[in-house]
N, C-alpha and C positions, 0 to 999 in steps of 0.2 A: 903722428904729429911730427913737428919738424925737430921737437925734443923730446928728447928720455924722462924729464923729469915729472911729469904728470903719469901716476900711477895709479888709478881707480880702484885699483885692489889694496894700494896699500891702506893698514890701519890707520884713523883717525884718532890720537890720543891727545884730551885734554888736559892740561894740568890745573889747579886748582892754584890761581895765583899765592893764596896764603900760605898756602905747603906744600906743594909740589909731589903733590904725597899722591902715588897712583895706587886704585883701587880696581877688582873686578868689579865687573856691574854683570848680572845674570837678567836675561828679559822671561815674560810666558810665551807658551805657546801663541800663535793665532788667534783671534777669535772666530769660534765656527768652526773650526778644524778638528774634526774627531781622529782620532790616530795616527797624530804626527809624531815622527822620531825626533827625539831629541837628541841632539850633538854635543859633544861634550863642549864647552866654554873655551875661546882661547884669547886670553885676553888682550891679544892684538887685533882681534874685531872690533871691539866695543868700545864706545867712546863715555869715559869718566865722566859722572859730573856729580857736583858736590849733592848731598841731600837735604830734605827738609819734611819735618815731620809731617808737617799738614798742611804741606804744598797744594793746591787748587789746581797745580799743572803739571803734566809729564811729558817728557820727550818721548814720543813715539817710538823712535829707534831701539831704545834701549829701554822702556817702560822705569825709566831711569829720573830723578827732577833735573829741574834744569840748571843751566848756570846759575850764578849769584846773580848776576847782575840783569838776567833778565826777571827772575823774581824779584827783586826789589825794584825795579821798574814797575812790575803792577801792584805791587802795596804800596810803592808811592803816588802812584796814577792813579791807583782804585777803578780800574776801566771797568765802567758799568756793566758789559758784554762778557767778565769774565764767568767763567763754568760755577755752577755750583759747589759746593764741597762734596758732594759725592764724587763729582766728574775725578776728583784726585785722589782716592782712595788708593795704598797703599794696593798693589796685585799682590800673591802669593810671586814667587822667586823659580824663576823655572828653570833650566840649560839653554842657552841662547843658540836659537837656528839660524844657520847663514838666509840673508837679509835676501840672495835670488828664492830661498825656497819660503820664505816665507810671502813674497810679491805672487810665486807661483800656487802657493794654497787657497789663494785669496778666492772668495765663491761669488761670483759676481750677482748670485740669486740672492744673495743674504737679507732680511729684513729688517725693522726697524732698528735694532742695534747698531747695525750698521758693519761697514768690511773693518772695521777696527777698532777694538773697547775707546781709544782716544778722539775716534771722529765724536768731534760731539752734533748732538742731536739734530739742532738746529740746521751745522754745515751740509749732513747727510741730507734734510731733507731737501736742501736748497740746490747741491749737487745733482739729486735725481732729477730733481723739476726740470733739469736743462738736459737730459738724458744720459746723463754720465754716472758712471759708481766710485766713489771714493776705493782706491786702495790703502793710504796712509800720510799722515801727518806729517810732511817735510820739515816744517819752518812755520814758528807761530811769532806773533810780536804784538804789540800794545795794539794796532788797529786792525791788522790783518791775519788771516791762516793763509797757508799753501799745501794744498795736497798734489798728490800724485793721482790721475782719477783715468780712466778706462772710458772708452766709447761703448756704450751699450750695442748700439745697434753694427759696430766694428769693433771687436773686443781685440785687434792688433794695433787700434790707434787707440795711443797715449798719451797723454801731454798733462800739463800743469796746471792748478785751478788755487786761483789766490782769490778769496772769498772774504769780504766786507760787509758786518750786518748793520743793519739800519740805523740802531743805536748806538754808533759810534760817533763819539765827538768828535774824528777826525778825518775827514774823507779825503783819501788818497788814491783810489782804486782809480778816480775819474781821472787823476792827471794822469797818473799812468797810462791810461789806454792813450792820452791824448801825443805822448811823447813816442810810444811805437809805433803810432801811426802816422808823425813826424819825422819820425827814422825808420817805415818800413823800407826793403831792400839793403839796407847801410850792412856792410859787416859785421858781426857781433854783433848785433842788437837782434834779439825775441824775436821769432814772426807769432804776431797775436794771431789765432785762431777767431775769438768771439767772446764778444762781451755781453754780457746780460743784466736787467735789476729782475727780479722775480718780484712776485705779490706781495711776499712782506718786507718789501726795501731792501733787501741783501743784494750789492753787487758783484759780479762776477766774472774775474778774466780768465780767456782760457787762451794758456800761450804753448809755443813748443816745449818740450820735455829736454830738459836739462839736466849735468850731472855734478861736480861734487866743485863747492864752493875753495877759494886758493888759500883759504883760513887752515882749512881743517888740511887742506895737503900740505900747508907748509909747518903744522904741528905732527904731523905724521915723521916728517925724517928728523933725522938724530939732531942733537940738537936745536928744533923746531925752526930749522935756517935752511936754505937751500943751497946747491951748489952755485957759485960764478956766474957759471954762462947763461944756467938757468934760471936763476934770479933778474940777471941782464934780459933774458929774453922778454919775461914775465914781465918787466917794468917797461921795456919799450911798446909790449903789447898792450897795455892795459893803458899807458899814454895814447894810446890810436884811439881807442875807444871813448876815453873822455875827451881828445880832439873832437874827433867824430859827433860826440854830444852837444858841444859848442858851436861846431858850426851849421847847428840847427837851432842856433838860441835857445839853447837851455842848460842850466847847469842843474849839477846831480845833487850839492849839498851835503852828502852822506858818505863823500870815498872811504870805502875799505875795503880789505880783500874779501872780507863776507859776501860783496857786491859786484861782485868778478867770479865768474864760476865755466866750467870744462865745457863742451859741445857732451851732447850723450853718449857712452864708448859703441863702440860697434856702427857707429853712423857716420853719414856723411859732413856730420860734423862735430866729429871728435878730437880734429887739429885747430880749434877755435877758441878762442877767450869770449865768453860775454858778458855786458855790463849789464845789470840785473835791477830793481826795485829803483821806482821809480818815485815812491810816494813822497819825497821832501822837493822833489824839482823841481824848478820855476826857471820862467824866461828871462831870460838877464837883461834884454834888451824892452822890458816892459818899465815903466816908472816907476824912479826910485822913492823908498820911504823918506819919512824925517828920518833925524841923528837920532840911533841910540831906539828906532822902532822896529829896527828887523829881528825876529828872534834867533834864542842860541838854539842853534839842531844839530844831528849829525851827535858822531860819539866824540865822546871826549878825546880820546887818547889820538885820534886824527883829525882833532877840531881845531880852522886856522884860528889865528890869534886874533884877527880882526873880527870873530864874531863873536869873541870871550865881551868884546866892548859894545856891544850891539851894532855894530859898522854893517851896512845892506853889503849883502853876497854879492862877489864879483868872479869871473870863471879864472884868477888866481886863485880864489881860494880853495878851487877844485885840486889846481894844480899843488897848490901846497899842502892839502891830505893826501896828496899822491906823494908828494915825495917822503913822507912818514914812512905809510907803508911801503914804499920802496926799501927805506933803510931797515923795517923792521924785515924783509926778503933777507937781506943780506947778514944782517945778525941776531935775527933771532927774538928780538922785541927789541923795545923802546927807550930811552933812557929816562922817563918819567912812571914806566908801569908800575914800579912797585909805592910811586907817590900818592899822597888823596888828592882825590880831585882839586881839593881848593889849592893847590902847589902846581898841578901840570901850566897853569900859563903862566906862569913864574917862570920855570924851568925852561917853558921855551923861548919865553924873549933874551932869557940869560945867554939859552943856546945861538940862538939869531943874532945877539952881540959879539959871539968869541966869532961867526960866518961859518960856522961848521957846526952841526950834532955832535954831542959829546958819546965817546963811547962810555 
């Protein structure tokens, strides 16, 4: 890259906004892997996240639950699609394997279980159907999964399968495909491979293989801030990219740096920023709602203030989640993070009045 600052090896460490309080997290072995070594823990691998006894979901990574905030997300959604309560069964606690040997144990034969205790059932089968094998659980959310999945018939081609079942109340898979195929060639933007619905309604994109989102790199260094230049870099790049998005008529909706993530290391595109998930986009140049009919989306903590009121999305408001996580680059969060929800658009018209973010 043209900068130092993206590190693929370094640890991802989450803090727990309440406490700050860092913990090891131990994952198991494989699933399917008879006589794997185990290595001792270090817990600059693993990424914390807080727990829950009878969580219905685990982060793959680290056979670990998830954040708070995306479980309370599905107990308050109650997304009809979510897993059974077995799917979240506490595992036994094992020594955590570096995460290349564990992509490399994977048996591309394996059956109905599937390449990993967290694929659930359904995703596996709908994966094979289209000729591919689930390696692991990337990124899961209220409508969609993302795995990592393998070419059967070329087990050197890899890429990315974000999978949509039938019974979801929110279909977003369709605009996505409809937006990289608006922006295929553009810089940073996915090249889609192939889209699918299978037999029983689940849809399925398959896009290039990507690597570690700028969330989790810019909690990895000291103080979960980056250096100056690199920070500078990162915000001018990631401004191209949501130009770039606009001047395709469409705006993203969603900015954060979850949604900005590396090129894969070792590739040809490893010096790359790209803009990622497409599912809240819409054309900006399409007709506007009544007052007060556009809903509130996107996350809070970089939600403009004009859709706290229900005001129709305009590609400022894109602009101004960017400049959040711009300033959270430079120091490390936000000045409403540790606020409730009902206080962040408070705090930011306050800020919008002094013409500056408060530190």
């Amino acid at each position: 890259m043209d900068s130092d600052y993206i590190c693929l090896g370094a640890p991802a460490v989450a803090c727990n906004p309440a406490s700050h309080n860092q913990q090891k997290t131990t994952a198991p072995d494989p699933a399917g892997v008879d006589g794997g070594q185990a290595e001792p823990t270090n817990s600059a691998d693993v990424i914390q996240k807080p727990n829950f006894d009878q969580s219905a979901y685990v982060d793959l990574s680290t056979r670990a639950q998830p954040m708070a905030e995306n479980e309370a997300l599905y107990q308050a959604k109650q997304i009809p699609s979510a897993p059974d309560a077995s799917f979240g069964k506490q595992q036994p606690h094992h020594t955590t394997i570096e995460k290349e040997d564990k992509e490399s144990l994977v048996n591309a034969n394996l059956e109905v279980q599937g390449a990993d205790p967290s694929v659930r059932d359904s995703d596996f089968f709908t994966i094979r159907s289209i000729g591919y094998t689930p390696l692991r659980l990337v990124q899961f959310g209220p409508f969609t999964r993302v795995y990592f999945v393998r070419n059967k018939k070329n087990p050197a081609h890899e890429c990315m399968a974000k999978v949509e079942s039938y019974n979801e109340n929110k279909r977003t898979v369709g605009i996505e495909a409809r937006v990289y195929l608006d922006c295929k060639g553009v810089r940073g933007f996915a090249e889609l491979y192939d889209r699918f619905r299978t037999l029983n309604g689940s849809r399925v994109l398959l896009i290039q293989r990507l690597g570690t989102d700028l969330n989790r790199i810019r909690r990895a260094h000291p103080g979960q801030s980056l250096l100056y230049v690199d920070a500078l870099k990162l915000c001018l790049k990631t401004f191209t990219r949501i130009w770039s998005l606009h001047d395709r008529s469409w705006m993203h909706r969603n900015i954060n740096p979850s949604d900005f993530v590396v090129g894969q290391p070792h590739s040809d595109f490893d010096d790359q920023i790209f803009i990622i998930d497409f599912g809240l986009a819409r054309r900006w140049r399409e007709k506007s709602r009544p007052f007060g009919a556009c809903p509130i989306v996107g996350a809070d903590a970089y939600r403009p203030i004009s859709n706290y009121c229900r005001l129709e999305y305009q590609p400022k408001d894109d602009i101004e989640s960017w400049f959040y996580m711009c300033h959270e680059f430079f120091n490390g969060n936000l000045p409403w993070d540790k606020l409730p929800h009902t206080s962040t658009v408070d705090f930011k018209v306050y800020c919008r009045s002094l013409g500056v973010i408060c530190y």
